[in-house]
Structure formats: C-alpha cells, structure tokens
LOROTI-488636 format. One record per residue (C-alpha): residue number from 0; residue in one letter; x, y, z. Coordinates in steps of 0.05 Angstrom, whole numbers, plus 5000, padded with zeros to 4 digits. Example, Ala and Ser with C-alpha at 12.3 -4.5 7.8 and 13.67 -1.06 7.14 Angstrom:
BEGIN
rec i->0, aa->A, X->5246, Y->4910, Z->5156
rec i->1, aa->S, X->5273, Y->4979, Z->5143
//
This chain:
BEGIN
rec i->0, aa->X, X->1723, Y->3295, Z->1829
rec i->1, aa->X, X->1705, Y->3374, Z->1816
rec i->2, aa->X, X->1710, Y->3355, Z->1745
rec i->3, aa->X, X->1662, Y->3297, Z->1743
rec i->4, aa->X, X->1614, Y->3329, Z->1788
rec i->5, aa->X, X->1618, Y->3399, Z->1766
rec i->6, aa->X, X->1568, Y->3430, Z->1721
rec i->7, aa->X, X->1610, Y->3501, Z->1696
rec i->8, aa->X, X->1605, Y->3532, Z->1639
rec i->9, aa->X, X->1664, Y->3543, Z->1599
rec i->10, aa->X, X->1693, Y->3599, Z->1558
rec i->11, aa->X, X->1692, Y->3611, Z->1487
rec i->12, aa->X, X->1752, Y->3582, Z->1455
rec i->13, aa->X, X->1801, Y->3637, Z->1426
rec i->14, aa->X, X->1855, Y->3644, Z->1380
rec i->15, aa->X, X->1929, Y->3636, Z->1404
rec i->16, aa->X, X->1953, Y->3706, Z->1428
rec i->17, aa->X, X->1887, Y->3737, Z->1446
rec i->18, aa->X, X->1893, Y->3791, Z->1485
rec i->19, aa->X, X->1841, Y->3784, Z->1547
rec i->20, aa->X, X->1786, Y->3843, Z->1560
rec i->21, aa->X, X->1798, Y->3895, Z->1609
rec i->22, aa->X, X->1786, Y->3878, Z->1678
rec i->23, aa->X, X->1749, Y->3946, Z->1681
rec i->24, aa->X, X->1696, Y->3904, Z->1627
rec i->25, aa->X, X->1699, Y->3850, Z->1672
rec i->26, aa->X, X->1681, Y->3872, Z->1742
rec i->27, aa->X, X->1626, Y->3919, Z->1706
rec i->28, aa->X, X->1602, Y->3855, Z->1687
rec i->29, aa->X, X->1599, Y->3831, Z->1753
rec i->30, aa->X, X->1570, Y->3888, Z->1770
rec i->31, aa->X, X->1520, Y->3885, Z->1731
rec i->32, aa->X, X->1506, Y->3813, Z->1749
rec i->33, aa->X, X->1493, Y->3822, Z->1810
rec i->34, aa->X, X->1469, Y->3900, Z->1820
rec i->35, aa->X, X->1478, Y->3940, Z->1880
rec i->36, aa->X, X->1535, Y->3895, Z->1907
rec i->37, aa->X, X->1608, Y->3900, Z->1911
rec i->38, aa->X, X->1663, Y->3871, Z->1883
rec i->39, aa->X, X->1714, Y->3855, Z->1931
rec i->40, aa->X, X->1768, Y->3803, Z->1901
rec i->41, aa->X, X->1792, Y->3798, Z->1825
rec i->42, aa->X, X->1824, Y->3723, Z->1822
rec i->43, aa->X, X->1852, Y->3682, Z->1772
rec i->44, aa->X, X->1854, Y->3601, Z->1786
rec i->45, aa->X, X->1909, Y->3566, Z->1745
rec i->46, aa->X, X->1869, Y->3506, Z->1735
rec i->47, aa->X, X->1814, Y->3546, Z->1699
rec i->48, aa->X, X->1853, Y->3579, Z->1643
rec i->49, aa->X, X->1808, Y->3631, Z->1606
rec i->50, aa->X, X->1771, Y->3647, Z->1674
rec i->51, aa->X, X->1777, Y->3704, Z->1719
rec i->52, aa->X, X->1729, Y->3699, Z->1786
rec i->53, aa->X, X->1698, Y->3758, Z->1827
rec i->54, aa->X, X->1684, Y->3752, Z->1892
rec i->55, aa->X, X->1624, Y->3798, Z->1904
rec i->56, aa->X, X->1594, Y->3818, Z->1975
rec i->57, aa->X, X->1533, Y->3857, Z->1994
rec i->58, aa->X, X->1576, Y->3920, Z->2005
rec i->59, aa->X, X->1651, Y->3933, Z->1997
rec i->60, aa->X, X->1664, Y->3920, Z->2070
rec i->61, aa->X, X->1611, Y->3869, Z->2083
rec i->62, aa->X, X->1634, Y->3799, Z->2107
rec i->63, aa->X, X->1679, Y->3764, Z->2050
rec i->64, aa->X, X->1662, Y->3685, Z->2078
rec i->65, aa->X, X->1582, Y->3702, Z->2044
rec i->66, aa->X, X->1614, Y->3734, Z->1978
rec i->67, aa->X, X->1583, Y->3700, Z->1918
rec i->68, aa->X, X->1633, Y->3674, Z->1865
rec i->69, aa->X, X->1619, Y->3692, Z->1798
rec i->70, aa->X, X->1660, Y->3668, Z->1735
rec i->71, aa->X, X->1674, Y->3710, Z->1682
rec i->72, aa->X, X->1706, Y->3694, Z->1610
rec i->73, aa->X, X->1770, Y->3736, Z->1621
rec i->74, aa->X, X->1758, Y->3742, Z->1539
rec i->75, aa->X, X->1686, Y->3760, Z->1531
rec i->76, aa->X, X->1674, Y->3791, Z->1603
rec i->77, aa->X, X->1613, Y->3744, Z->1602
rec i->78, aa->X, X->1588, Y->3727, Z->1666
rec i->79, aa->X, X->1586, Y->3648, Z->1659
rec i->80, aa->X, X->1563, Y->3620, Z->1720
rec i->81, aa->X, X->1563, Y->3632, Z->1796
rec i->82, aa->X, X->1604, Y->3582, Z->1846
rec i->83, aa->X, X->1569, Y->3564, Z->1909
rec i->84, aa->X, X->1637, Y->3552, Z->1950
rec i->85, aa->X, X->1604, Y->3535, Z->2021
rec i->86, aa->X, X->1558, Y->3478, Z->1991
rec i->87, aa->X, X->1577, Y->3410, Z->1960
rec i->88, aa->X, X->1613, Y->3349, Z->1986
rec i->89, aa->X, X->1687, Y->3368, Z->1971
rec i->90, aa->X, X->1677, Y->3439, Z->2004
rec i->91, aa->X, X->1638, Y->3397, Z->2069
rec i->92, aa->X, X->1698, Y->3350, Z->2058
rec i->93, aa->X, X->1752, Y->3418, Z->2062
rec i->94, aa->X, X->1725, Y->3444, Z->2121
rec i->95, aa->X, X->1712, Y->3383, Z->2153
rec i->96, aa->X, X->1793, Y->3378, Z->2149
rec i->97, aa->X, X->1816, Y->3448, Z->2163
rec i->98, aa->X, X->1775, Y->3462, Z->2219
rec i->99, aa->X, X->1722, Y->3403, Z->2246
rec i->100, aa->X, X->1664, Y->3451, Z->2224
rec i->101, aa->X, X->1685, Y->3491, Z->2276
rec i->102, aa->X, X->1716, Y->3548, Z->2253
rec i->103, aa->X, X->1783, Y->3581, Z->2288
rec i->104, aa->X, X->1775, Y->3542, Z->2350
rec i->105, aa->X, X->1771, Y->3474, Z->2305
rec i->106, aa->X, X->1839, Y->3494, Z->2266
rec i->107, aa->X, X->1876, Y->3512, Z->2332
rec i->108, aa->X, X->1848, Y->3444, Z->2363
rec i->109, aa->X, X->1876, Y->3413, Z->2305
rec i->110, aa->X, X->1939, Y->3451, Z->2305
rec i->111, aa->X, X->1953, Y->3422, Z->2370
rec i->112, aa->X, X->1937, Y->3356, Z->2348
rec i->113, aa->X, X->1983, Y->3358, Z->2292
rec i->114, aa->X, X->2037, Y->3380, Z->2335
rec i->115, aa->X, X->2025, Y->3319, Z->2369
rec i->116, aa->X, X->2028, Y->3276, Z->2312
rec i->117, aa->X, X->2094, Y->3312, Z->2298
rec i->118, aa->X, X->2126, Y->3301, Z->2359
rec i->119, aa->X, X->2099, Y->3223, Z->2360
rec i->120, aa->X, X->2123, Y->3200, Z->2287
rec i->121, aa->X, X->2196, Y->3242, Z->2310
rec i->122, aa->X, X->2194, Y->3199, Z->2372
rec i->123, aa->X, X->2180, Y->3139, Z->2327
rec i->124, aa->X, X->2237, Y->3145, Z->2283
rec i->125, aa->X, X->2288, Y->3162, Z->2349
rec i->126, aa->X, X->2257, Y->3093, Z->2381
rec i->127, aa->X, X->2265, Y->3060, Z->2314
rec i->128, aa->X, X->2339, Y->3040, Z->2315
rec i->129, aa->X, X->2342, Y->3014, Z->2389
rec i->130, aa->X, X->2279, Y->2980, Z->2373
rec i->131, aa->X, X->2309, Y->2941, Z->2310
rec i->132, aa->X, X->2381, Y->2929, Z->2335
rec i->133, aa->X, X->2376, Y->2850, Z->2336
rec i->134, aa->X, X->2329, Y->2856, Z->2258
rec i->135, aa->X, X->2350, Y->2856, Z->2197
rec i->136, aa->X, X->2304, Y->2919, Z->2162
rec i->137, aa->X, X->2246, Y->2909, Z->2140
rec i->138, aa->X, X->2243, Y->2838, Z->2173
rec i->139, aa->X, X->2169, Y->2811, Z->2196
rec i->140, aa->X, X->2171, Y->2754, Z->2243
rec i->141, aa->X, X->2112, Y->2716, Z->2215
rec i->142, aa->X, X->2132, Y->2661, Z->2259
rec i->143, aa->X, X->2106, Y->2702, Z->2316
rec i->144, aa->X, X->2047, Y->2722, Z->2349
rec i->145, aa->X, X->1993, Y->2769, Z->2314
rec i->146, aa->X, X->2010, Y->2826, Z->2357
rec i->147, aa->X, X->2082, Y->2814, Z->2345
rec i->148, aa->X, X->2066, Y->2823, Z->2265
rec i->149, aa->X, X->2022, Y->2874, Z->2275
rec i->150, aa->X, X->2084, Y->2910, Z->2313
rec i->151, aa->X, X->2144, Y->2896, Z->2263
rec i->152, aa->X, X->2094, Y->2924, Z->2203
rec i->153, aa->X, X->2073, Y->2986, Z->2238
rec i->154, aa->X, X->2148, Y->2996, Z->2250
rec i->155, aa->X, X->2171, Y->2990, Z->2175
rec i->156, aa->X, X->2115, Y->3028, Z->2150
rec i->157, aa->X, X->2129, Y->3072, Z->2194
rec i->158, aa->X, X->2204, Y->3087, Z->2183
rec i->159, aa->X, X->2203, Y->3083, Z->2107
rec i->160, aa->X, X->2139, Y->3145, Z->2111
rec i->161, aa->X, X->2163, Y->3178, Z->2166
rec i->162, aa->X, X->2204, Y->3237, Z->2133
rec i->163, aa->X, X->2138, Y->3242, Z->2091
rec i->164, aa->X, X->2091, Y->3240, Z->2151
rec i->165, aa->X, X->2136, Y->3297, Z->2188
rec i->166, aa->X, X->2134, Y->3340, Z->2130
rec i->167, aa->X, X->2060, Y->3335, Z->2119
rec i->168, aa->X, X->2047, Y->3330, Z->2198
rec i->169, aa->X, X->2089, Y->3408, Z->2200
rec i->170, aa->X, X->2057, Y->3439, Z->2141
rec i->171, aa->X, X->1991, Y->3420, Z->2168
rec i->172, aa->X, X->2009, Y->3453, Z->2234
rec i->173, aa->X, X->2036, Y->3513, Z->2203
rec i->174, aa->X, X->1966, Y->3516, Z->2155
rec i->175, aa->X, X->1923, Y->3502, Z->2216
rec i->176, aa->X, X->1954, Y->3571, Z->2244
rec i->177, aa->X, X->1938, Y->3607, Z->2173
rec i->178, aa->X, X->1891, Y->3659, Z->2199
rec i->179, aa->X, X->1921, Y->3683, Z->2257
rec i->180, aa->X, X->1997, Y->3686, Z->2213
rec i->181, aa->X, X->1956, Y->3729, Z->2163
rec i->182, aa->X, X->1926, Y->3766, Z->2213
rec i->183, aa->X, X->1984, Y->3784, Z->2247
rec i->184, aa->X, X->2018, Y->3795, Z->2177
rec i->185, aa->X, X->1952, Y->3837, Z->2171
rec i->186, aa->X, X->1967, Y->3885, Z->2232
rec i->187, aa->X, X->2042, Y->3886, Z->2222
rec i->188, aa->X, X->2063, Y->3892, Z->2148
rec i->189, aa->X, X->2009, Y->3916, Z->2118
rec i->190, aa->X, X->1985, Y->3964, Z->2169
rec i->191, aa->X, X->2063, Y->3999, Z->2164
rec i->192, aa->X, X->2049, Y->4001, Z->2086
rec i->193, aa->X, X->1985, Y->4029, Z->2076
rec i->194, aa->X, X->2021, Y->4080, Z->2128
rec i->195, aa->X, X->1972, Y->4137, Z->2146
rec i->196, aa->X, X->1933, Y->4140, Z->2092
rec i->197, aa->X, X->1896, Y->4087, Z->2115
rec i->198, aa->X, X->1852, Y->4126, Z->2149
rec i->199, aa->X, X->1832, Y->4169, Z->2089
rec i->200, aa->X, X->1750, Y->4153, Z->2060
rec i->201, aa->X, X->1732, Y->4116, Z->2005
rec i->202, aa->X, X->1736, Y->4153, Z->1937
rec i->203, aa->X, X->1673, Y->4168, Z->1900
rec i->204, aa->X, X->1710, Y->4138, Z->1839
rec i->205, aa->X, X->1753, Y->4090, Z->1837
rec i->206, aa->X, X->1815, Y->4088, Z->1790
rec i->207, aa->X, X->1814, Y->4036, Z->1728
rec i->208, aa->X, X->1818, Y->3967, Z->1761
rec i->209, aa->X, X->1861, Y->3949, Z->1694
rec i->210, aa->X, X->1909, Y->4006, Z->1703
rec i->211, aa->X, X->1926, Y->3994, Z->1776
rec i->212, aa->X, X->1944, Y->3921, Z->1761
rec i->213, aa->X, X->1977, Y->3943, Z->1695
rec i->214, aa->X, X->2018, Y->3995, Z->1758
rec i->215, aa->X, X->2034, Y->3931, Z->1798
rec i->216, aa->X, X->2058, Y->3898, Z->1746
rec i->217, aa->X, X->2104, Y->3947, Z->1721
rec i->218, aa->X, X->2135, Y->3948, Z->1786
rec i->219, aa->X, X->2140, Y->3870, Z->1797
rec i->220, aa->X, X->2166, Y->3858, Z->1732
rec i->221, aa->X, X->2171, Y->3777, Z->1715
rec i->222, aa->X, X->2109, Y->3770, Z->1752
rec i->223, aa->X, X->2031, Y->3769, Z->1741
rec i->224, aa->X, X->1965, Y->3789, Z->1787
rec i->225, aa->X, X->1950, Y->3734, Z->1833
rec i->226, aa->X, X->1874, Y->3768, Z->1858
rec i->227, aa->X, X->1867, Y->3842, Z->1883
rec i->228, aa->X, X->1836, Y->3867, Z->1937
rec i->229, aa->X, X->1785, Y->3917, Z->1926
rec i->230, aa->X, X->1789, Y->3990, Z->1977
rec i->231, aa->X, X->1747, Y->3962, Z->2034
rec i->232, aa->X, X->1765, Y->3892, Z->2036
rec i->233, aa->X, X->1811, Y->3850, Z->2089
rec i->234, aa->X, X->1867, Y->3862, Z->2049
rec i->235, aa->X, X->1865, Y->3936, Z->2043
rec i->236, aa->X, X->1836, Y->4002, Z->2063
rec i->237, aa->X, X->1779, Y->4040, Z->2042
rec i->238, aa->X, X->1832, Y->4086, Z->2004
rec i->239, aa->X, X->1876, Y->4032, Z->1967
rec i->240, aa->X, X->1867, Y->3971, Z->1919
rec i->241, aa->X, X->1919, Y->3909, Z->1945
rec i->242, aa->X, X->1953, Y->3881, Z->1878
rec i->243, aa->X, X->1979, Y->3808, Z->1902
rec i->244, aa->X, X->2029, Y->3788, Z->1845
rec i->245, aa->X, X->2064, Y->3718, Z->1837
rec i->246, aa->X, X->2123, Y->3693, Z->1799
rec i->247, aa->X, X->2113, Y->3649, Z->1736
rec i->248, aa->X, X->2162, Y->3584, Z->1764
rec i->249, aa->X, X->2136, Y->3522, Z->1810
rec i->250, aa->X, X->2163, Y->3556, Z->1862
rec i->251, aa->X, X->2151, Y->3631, Z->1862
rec i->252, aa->X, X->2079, Y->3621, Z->1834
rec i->253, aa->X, X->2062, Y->3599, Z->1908
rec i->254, aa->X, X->2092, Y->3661, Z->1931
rec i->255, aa->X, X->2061, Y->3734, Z->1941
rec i->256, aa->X, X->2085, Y->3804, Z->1936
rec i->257, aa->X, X->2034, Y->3854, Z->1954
rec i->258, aa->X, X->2034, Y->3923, Z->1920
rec i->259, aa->X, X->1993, Y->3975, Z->1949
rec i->260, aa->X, X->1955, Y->4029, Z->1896
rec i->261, aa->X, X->1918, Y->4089, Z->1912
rec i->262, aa->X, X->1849, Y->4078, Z->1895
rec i->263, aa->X, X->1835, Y->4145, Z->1869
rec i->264, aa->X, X->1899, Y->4156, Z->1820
rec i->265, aa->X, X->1920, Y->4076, Z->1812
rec i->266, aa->X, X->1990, Y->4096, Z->1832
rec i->267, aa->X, X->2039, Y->4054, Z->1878
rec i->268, aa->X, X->2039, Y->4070, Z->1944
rec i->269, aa->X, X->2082, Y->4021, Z->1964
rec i->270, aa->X, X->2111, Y->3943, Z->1958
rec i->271, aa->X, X->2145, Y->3898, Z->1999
rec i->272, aa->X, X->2164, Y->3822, Z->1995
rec i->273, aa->X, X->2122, Y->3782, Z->2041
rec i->274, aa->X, X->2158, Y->3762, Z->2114
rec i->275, aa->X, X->2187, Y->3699, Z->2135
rec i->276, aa->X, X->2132, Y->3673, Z->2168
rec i->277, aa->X, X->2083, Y->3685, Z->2114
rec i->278, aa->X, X->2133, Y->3658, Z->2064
rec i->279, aa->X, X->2137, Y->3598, Z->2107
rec i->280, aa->X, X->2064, Y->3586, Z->2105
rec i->281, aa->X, X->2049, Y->3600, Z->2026
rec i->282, aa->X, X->2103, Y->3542, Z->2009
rec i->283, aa->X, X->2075, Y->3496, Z->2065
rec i->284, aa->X, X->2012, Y->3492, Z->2031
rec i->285, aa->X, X->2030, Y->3462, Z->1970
rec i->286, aa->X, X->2075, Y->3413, Z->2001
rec i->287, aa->X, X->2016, Y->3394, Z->2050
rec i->288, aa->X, X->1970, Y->3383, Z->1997
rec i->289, aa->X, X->2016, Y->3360, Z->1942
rec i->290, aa->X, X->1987, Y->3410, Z->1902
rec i->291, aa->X, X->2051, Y->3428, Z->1853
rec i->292, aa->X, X->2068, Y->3365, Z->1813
rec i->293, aa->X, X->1999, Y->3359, Z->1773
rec i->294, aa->X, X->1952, Y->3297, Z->1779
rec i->295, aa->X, X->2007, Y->3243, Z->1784
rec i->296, aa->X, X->2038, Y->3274, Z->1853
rec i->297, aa->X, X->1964, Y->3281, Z->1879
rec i->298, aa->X, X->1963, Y->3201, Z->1871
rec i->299, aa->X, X->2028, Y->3187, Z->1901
rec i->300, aa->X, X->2003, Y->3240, Z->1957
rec i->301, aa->X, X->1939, Y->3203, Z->1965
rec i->302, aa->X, X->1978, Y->3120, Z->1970
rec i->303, aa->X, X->2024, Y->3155, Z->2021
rec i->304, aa->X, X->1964, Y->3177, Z->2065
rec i->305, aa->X, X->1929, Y->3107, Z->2065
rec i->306, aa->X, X->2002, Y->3080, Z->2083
rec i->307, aa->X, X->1995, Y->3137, Z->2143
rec i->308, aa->X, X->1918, Y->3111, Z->2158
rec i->309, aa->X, X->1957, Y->3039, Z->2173
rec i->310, aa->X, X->2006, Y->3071, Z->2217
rec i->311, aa->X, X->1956, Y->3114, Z->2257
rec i->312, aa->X, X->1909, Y->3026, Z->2257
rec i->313, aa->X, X->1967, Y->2994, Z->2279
rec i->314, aa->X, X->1990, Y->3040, Z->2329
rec i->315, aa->X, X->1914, Y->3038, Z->2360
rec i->316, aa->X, X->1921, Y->2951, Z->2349
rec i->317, aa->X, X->1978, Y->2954, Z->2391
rec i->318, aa->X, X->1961, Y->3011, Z->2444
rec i->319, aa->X, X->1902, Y->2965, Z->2460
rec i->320, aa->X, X->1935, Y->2906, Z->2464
rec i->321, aa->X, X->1980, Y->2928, Z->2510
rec i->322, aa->X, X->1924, Y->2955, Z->2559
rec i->323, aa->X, X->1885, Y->2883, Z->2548
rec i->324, aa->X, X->1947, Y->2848, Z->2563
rec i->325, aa->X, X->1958, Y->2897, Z->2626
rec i->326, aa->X, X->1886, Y->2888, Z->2647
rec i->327, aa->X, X->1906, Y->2814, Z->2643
rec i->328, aa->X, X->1954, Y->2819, Z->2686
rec i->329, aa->X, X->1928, Y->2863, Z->2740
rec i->330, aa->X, X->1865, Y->2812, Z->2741
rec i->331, aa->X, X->1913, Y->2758, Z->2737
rec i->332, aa->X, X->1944, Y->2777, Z->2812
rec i->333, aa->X, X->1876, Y->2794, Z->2843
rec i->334, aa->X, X->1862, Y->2729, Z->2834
//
C-alpha cells in the first residue's frame, strides 16, 4: 500500500560494491536542509536499500514525536525527500491500532484488553475438548438450528487458530507495554552505562558521526548500525552518541546491542546486550506483525486475522443469542 501510494524519490543507482558516503556528509546534508535544527537519529530501513533517514528536531533535546524525516541517498548524501510520518492513512491506520488515538493511556487500555483476549481464546481451547467429546473434529451439524451452526464453526475456527491467536494476542500485549519496558530499560540499563558522565555538558564539537559508528562496529563485530542516537536525545546524554547495532540473520537483525561513545573523542564508553525484557519485546514485534518472512507471510498473517474477525462475529452471534433466549425465558415465566 506505501508503495502504490507513496510518492519518494529514489536513489541514484550504483555500481556493485560501492562504498556509501560518510555519514559525517550525510547529516551535514541534513543539516543543511533544514538549517538551525538538529539531528537527532541516524536510521537505516531495510526495505529502502540505498537510503539512510535523519530524524531532525528543532534542537538536540527538543521533542523527537515532531522530528521531520528526511531521506538521504546513503551514496550521494543528497537530501531526496522529507517523510511526513504523522499524516496519511496507514500512519492514521498505525496509531489507530497501537493506541486508539490516545496515546499511553490508549496502549495500556489496550494492553488490558489484549490480556483479555489472551485469557478468553486460552479458556476457549481448555473448554474445547469437553465441549466436543460426543463430535467427531471438525464436525458441523447442519441438520441443526442456525445458532447451533453458528456454535460448532466458531468452535473449529477457533481451535485450529488458536495457537496463532495466543501468540499474536501476547505479543500485542507485550508491544502495547513498549514505552513503559523502554522506559524502564531507559532508567535502569542505560542510566548504569552512561555511569556518571551523564551529567557532563554538551561538547562544542562533536566527534565524526562516521568514526563513532565505525568504534561501535569494531566492537560488535558481525554486526551493523541499526540508527544512533545523537548527545541529547532519549537515547543518550548530552555527552554521548548511542550506537544501536543488529546482527545480519532473521533473527538477530530484530535484536539490539547498544554501545555508548563519548561525544567528544568517539570512543566506547561502554556496551552491554540488551535485558530479557527488552529482548522479549524486540522479537515480539515481528511475530505480532508478521513482519520477518517477506510479503508472502504478511498474506498468510492477514487470512489468519479475518479467520480471527469470524471468531471475535461468532462469539458476539452467540453471546446474544444466549441473552435473547434468556430474555425469552424470563418473559416467558412472567407471563
């Protein structure tokens, strides 16, 4: 859908085995796109090879959600278009999702809810077998009443999606809680390993953005600079760049290791590998989303959720009839 909507610019193409421009060329460029800003994030999106995206904010501490998005040919350093990532239908669409257009209090509601959902499709499938004892599987008695039907095909849809609905209903729960596990992450980890040099001012020059994520990378050998977090930002101090690196497999590219740099000298302070809970959550979201198996899984991903969308309509068919049917009744002995 971004693809037949979208309107950005692409890069040049480039021989095999071109080396990219410095990222010191590049954020000048975004500099000088936008002067008298910030940059505040350096990221690289998998799905736009030859790209590399700064997220620029009025000042290096100012508030990241109003950055402006800026794409840059990781070859050229030409600025090639900015992304408006608040407007659009998909983003309305996103947000809509993660948080009812309501910010934190909309994901926790909706955390709760999906713990709900959890704990009604793991009741399902313990009801399931006492339900079924005198039915062959899968049976539908068609012979029967509508609400009968309705019942025996809300109950094998139901079992043959509900490991898939329990792993989507968890991740969701665990992604609904994403900014208060980072933030946490935020107060614990990262507060121990920028250490006490936190508190130390912003330089007047900063170190060579290109050397302090050629540093990281030295250190975290096998991998390669998922975005970094300019001295200022969320993810750092005034006094340090945050190099996030990931691994090159399915697996390990959806997992971070921070390194910490001085932001005067570019050397490494410090690196750890991310804790459980934040591991937890970065391979959640790609199993919530389907988002690791390319375009065919997405599909597969998408059938299974209108198979869910006939769980959730049958289960409402049947919750009503059962409260016409007791209405019935109760107006049945009045009379």
């Amino acid at each position: 859908m971004e693809e037949l909507s979208g309107t950005h610019a692409a890069p040049q193409p480039v021989a095999p085995g071109t080396q990219p421009a410095s990222l010191d060329r590049i954020v000048a460029a975004g500099h000088a796109h936008l002067p008298g800003h910030a940059v505040q994030f350096v990221f690289w999106d998998d799905d736009q090879p030859g790209v590399v995206l700064l997220s620029i904010g009025a000042t290096p501490t100012s508030d990241y959600t109003k950055n402006r998005t800026v794409r840059v040919d990781a070859h050229r350093a030409a600025i090639l278009d900015e992304i408006n990532a608040q407007s659009g239908v998909l983003p309305f669409i996103l947000r809509l999702h993660t948080e009812l257009l309501l910010g934190l209090k909309g994901k926790i509601f909706l955390g709760v809810m999906g713990a709900c959902f959890v704990l009604a499709i793991a009741s399902g499938i313990a009801l399931y077998g006492p339900s079924m004892r005198r039915l062959k599987f899968g049976e539908v008695r068609h012979h029967r009443v509508a609400i009968v039907r309705w019942l025996d095909l809300h109950n094998l849809v139901g079992i043959v999606i509900g490991c898939w609905m329990l792993v989507v209903g968890s991740t969701g729960v665990l992604n609904a809680f994403a900014d208060l596990t980072i933030k946490y992450w935020q107060y614990d980890q990262l507060a121990d390993m920028l250490g006490k040099e936190a508190g130390r001012p912003r330089p007047e020059t900063l170190s060579s953005v290109q050397q302090t994520a050629d540093a990281a990378q030295a250190l975290a050998t096998g991998m390669k600079p998922s975005f970094i977090a300019f001295p200022g930002s969320i993810f750092s101090s005034a006094s340090h760049y945050a190099v996030f690196m990931k691994g090159a497999s399915p697996l390990t590219s959806r997992l971070l290791k921070p390194v910490v740099c001085d932001a005067a000298t570019g050397r490494v302070v410090d690196s750890r590998a991310m804790p459980w809970y934040v591991t937890a959550l970065l391979v959640s979201q790609p199993l919530h989303f389907g988002d690791y198996g390319g375009l065919p899984l997405k599909i597969i991903w998408a059938l299974l959720t209108l198979l869910t969308i006939f769980v959730l309509g049958s289960g409402l068919v049947l919750w009503s009839g059962r409260i016409l049917r007791a209405r019935r009744l109760r107006d049945g002995g009045r009379r």
